[in-house]
C-alpha positions in Angstrom: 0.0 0.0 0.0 3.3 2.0 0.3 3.2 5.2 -2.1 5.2 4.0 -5.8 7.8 7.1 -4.9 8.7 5.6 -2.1 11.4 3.3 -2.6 13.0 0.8 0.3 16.3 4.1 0.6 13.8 7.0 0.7 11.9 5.3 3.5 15.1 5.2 5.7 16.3 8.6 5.2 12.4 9.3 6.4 12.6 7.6 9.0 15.5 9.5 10.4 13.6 13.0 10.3 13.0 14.3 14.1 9.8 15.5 12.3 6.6 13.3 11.5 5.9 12.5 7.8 3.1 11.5 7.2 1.5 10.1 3.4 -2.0 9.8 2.4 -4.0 8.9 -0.7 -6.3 11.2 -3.2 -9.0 9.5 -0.8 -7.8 10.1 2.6 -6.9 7.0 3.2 -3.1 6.7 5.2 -0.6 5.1 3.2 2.5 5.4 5.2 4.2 6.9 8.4 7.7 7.5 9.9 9.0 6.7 12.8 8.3 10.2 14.3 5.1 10.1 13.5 4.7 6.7 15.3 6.0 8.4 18.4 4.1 11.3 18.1 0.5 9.5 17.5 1.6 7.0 20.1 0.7 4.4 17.6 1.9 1.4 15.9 2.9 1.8 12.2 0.8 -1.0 10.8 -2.0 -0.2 13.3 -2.7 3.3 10.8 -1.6 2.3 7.7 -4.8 2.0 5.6 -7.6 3.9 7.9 -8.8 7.0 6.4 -8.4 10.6 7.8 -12.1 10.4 9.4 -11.1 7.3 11.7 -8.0 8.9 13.1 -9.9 12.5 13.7 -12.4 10.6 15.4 -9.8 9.2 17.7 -8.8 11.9 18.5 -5.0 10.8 17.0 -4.5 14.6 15.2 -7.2 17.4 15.5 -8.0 18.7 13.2 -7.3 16.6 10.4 -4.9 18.2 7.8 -5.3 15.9 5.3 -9.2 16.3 5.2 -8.8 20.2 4.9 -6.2 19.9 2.3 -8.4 17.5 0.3 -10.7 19.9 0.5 -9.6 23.3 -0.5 -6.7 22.0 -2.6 -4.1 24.1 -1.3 -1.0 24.1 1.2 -2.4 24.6 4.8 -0.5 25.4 8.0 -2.4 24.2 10.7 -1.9 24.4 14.5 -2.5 20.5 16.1 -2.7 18.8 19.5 -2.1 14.9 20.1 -1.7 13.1 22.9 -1.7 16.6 24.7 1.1 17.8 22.8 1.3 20.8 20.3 2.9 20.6 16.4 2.6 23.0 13.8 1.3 20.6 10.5 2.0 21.7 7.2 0.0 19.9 4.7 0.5 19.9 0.6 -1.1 18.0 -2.4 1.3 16.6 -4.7 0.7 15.5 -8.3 3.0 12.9 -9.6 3.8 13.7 -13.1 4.1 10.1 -14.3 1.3 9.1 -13.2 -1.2 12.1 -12.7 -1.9 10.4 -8.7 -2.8 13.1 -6.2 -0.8 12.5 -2.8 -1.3 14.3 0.7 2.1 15.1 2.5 2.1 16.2 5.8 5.3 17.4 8.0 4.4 17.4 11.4 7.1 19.4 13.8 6.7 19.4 17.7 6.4 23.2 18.9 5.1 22.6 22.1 8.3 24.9 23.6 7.7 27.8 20.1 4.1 28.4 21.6 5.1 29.6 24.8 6.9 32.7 23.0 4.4 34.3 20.4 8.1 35.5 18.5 9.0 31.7 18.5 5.9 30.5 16.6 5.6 33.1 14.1 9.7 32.0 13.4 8.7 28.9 13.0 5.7 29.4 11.0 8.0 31.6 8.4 10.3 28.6 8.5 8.3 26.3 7.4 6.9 28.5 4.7 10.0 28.8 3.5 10.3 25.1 3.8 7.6 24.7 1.5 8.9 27.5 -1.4 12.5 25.8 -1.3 10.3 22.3 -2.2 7.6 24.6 -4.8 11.0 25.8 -6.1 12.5 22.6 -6.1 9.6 21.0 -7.8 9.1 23.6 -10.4 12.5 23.2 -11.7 11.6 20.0 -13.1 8.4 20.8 -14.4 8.2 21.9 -18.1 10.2 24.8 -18.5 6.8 26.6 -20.8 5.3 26.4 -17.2 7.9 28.8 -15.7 6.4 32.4 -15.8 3.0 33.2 -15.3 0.7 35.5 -16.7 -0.4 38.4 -14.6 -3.4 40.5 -14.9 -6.3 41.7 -14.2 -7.4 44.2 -16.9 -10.4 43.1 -19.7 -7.9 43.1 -22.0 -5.9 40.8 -21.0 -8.5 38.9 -19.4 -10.1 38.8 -23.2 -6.5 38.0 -24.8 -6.1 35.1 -21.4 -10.2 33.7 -23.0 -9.1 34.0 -26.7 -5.3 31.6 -26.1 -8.1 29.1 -24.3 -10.4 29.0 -27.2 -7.5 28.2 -29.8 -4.6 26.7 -28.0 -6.1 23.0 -29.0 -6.0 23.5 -32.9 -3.5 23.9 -35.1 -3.5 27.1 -36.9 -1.0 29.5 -36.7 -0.8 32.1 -34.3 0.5 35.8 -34.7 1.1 37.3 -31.5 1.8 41.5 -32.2 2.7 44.1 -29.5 5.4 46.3 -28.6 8.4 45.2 -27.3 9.0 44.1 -24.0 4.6 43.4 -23.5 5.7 39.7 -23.0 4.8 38.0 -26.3 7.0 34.4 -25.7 5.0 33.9 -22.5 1.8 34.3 -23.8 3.6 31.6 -26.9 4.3 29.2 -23.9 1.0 29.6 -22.5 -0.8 28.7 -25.7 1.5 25.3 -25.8 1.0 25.0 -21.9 -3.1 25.1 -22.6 -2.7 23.2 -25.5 -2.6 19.0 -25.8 1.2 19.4 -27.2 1.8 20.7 -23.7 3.9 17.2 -22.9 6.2 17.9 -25.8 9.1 20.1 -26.8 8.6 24.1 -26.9 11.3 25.7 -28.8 11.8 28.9 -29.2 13.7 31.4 -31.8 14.4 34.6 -32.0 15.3 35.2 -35.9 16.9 38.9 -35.4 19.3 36.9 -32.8 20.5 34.6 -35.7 22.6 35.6 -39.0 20.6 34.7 -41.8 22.7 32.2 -43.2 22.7 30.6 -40.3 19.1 30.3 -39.7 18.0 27.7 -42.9 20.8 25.0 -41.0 19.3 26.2 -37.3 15.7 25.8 -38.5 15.7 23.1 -41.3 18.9 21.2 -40.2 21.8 19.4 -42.8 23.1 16.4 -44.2 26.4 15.5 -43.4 28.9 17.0 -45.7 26.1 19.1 -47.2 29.1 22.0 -46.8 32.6 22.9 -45.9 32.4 23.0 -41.6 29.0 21.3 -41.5 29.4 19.0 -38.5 30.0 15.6 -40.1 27.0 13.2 -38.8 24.6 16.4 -39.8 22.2 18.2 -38.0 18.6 17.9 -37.0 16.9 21.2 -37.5 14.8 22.9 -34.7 11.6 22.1 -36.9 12.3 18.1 -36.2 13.3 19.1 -32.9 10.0 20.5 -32.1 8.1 17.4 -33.8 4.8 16.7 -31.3 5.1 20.2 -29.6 5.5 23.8 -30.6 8.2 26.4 -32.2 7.6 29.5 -31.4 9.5 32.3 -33.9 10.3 35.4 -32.4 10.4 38.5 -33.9 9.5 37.1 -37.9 9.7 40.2 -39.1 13.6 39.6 -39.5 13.5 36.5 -41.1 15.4 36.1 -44.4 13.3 37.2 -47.5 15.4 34.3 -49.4 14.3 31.7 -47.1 10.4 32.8 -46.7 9.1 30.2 -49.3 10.7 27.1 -47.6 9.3 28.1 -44.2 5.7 28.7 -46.3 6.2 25.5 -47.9 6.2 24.1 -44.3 3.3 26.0 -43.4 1.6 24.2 -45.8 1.9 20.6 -46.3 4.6 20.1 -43.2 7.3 19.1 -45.3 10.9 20.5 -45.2 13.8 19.8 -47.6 17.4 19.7 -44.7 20.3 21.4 -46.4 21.8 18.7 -48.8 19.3 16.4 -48.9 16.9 15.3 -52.0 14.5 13.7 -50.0 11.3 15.7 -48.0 11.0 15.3 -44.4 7.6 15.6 -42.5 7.6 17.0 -39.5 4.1 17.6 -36.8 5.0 21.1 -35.7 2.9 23.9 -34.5 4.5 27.3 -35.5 3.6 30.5 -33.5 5.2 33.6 -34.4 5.8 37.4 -32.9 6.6 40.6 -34.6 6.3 44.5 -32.6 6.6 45.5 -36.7 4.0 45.9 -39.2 4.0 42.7 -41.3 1.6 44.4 -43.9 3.6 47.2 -44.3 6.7 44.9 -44.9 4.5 43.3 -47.5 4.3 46.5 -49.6 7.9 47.0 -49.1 8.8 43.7 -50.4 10.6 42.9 -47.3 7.7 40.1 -46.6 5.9 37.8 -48.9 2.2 38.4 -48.5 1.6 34.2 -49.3 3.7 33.8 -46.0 1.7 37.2 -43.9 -1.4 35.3 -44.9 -0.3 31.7 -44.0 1.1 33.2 -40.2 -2.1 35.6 -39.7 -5.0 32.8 -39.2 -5.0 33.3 -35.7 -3.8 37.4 -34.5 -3.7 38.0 -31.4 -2.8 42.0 -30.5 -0.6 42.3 -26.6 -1.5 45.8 -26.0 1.1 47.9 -24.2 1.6 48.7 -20.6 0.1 52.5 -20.8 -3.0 50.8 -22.9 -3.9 48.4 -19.4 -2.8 50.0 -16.5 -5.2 47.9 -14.6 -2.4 45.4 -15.0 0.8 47.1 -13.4 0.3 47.0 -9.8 -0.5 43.4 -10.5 2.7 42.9 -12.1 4.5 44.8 -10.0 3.7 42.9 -6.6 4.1 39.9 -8.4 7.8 40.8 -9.4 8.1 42.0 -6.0 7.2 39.0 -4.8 9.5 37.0 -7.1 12.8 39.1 -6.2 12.5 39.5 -2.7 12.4 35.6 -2.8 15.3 35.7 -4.7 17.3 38.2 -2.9 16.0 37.2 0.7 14.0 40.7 1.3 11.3 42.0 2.3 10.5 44.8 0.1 6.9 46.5 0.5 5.5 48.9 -2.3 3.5 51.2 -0.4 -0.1 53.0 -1.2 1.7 56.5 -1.5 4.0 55.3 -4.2 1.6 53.6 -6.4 0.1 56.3 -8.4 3.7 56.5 -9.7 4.0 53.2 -11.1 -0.2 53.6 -12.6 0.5 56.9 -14.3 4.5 56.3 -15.6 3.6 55.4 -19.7 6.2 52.5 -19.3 7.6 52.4 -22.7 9.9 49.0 -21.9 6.4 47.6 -20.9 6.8 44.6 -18.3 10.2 44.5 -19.1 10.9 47.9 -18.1 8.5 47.0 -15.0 10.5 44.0 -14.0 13.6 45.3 -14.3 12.7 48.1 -12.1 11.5 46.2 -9.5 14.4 44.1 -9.3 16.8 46.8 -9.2 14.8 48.5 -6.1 14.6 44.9 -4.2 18.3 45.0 -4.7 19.1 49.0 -3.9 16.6 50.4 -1.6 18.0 50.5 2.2 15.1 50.4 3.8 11.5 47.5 3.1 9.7 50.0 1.7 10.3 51.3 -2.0 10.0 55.9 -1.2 8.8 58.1 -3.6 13.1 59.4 -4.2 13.7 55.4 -4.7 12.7 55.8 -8.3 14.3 57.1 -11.4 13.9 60.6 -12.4 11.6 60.4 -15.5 8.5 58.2 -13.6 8.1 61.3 -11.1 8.0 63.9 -14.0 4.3 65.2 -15.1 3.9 64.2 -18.6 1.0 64.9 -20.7 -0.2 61.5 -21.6 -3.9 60.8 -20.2 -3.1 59.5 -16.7 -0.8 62.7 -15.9 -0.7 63.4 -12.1 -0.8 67.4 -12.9 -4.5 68.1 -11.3 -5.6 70.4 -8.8 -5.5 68.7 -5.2 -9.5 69.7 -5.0 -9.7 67.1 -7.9 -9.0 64.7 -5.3 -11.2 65.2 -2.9 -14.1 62.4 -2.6 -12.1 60.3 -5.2 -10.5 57.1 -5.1 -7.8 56.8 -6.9 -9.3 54.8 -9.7 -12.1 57.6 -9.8 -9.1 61.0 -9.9 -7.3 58.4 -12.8 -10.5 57.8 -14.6 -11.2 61.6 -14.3 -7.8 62.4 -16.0 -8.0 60.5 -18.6 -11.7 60.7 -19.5 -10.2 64.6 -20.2 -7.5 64.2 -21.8 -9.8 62.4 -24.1 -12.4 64.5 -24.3 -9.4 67.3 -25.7 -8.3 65.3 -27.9 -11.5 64.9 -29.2 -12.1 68.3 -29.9 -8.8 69.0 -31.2 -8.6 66.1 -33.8 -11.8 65.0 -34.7 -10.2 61.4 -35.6 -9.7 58.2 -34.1 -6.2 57.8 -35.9 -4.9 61.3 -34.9 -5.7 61.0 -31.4 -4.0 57.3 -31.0 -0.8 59.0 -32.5 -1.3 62.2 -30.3 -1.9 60.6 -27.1 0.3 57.2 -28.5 -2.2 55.1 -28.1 -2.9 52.1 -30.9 -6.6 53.7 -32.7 -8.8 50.6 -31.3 -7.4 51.6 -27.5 -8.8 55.3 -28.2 -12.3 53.7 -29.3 -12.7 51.6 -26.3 -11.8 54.7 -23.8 -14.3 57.0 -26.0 -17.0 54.2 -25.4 -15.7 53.7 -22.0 -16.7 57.4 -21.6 -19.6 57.6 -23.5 -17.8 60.4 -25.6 -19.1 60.8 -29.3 
């Protein structure tokens, strides 16, 4: 009944803990103990193995059951316990093994019976053990798939629309174009399509073709025969398209790659076939291609920079990213989550406080989350105290600017507002003037650098017409 990752080795280092383990099934049922754990139950091993969480609550072994409340909200729980009249702190955690998809309960039981007689003492231990349990997230994450590694943040409707559209499409196989700016975070949102998508088990590989020369990128993507020419390594190569067979390959930044070398990737596009440099013979391979480009692919067309056969092939499925400045709903968000991330890293405590926020809301962040999370590692790193102050941050987010969330209103303004309300206020005027300056969608967006289909949804989002 003993749990399949528990081998005859793992169980004796377990068994060594001066803390109780203990192991139980998707169903509550207890699958295994340590020796601690016998000792602190007051119990014999084989006499728990195999009742469920209900029988030993009702004994009155552990109260309350952690393995019952874990079960049931499906998410690590610290819990205060008494047995036998003796106090632990239990930290309970559902575990999915990836092999095999089985749900596990594992509870680490620690004696604090001297911690709760000093308030300082518990509260250590309680931040130890949370800590315990990031170092084993941490751990654990590393050898999940790495397309799982950063998550998307945000709670604006656009990105909440983008987050619903990548659900709807991620399980067929038509190409995706993700557009946006620089820096808005276009490769995550590529990862989380293949994360939501039934490829999710296989390789995601990812190119950035303005990184690469282009006569290197037909031997990186399409791969060689051996000897196909002078320096080619001499047992070949396979190409990142065979590479990727079963999952995705994501192509950064398109817009850069080689005009000479457009047909063969829309010949792959089409039929899944690729000729490898040297070779006379086609090679099939089931990739799913999803591509990213801050440029105007169109205009490239009637430049002749970009075959309009390929634009058409790539452009089944856009998806815009809009900027930073175009979903400022979304920074704080990000920011606390980055906060969160590099104090972790960096073992601080770093606070962002309510008087500094407006800062971060109105700056136009033209980096987008890059410049975002570059800033906020810098300041976990720099700032001497654990809060980030208002002379903390660079020079050009404290200076007024005249985009629509400007800070330059009267302090009256403020009065009765919060500060979604005073923002809102701003920027429904800043509107408004543009408006009656412009008289057109297309020359406010490039006024008040905005894209035109942002300015429509802020003119209907202030009933301005």
């Amino acid at each position: 009944m003993s749990p399949v990752f528990l081998s005859t080795e793992i169980k004796m280092m377990l068994d060594q803990l001066k803390d109780g383990i203990y192991i139980a099934n998707k169903n509550g049922v207890t699958l295994w103990i340590n020796q601690t754990s016998e000792k602190q139950l007051g119990v014999n091993r084989k006499d728990i193995i195999g009742k469920t969480a209900d029988e030993l609550e009702a004994r009155n072994l552990f109260t309350p059951s952690v393995t019952k409340i874990v079960l049931k909200k499906r998410k690590t729980i610290f819990k205060a316990q008494t047995s036998k009249g003796i106090q632990y702190l239990a930290t309970g955690s559902l575990i999915e093994l990836e092999e095999t998809g089985e749900e596990y309960v594992i509870v680490h039981v620690k004696d604090i019976s001297e911690m709760v007689k000093n308030a300082f003492k518990l509260k250590k231990a309680e931040t130890l053990m949370s800590q315990y349990w990031n170092e084993l997230q941490k751990m654990k994450s590393e050898k999940r798939d790495k397309t799982g590694e950063k998550r998307l943040i945000g709670t604006s409707n656009a990105h909440n629309e983008v987050m619903d559209l990548l659900r709807r499409v991620a399980n067929f196989d038509a190409t995706i174009l993700l557009q946006g700016e620089t820096g808005v975070g276009k490769s995550v949102f590529a990862k989380e399509v293949h994360v939501l998508s039934e490829r999710r088990n296989q390789p995601f590989v990812q190119v950035n073709c303005g990184a690469l020369p282009a006569n290197l990128i037909e031997s990186e993507l399409f791969g060689y025969k051996k000897g196909a020419f002078t320096g080619a390594n001499s047992r070949g190569k396979t190409g990142l398209i065979e590479e990727a067979s079963g999952g995705t390959l994501f192509l950064d930044e398109i817009g850069e790659f080689p005009i000479e070398l457009q047909p063969k990737l829309l010949q792959f596009l089409q039929d899944k076939s690729f000729l490898p440099i040297g070779s006379t013979v086609l090679q099939h391979s089931d990739t799913r291609i999803i591509t990213a480009t801050n440029q105007d692919l169109l205009q490239l067309v009637k430049e002749k920079r970009f075959r309009e056969d390929l634009y058409y092939r790539l452009n089944v499925i856009p998806i815009e990213i809009l900027s930073l400045k175009e979903r400022r709903e979304d920074i704080l968000p990000l920011a606390h989550h980055f906060l969160q991330t590099y104090n972790y890293k960096y073992q601080r405590n770093v606070v962002l406080p309510k008087e500094v926020q407006p800062f971060f809301y109105c700056y136009n962040w033209p980096g987008n989350i890059r410049e975002l999370e570059n800033l906020i590692e810098r300041l976990v790193i720099t700032v001497r105290q654990e809060k980030i102050l208002e002379n903390d941050l660079p020079y050009h987010m404290l200076k007024p600017n005249d985009e629509p969330a400007s800070l330059g209103a009267e302090e009256e303004e403020l009065q009765g507002k919060s500060l979604s309300e005073y923002l809102d206020s701003i920027e429904r005027k800043m509107i408004l003037k543009a408006y009656s300056k412009y008289k057109s969608t297309r020359k406010m967006a490039e006024k008040l650098g905005l894209t035109q289909s942002a300015v429509v949804r802020r003119m209907k989002k202030y009933d301005i017409s």
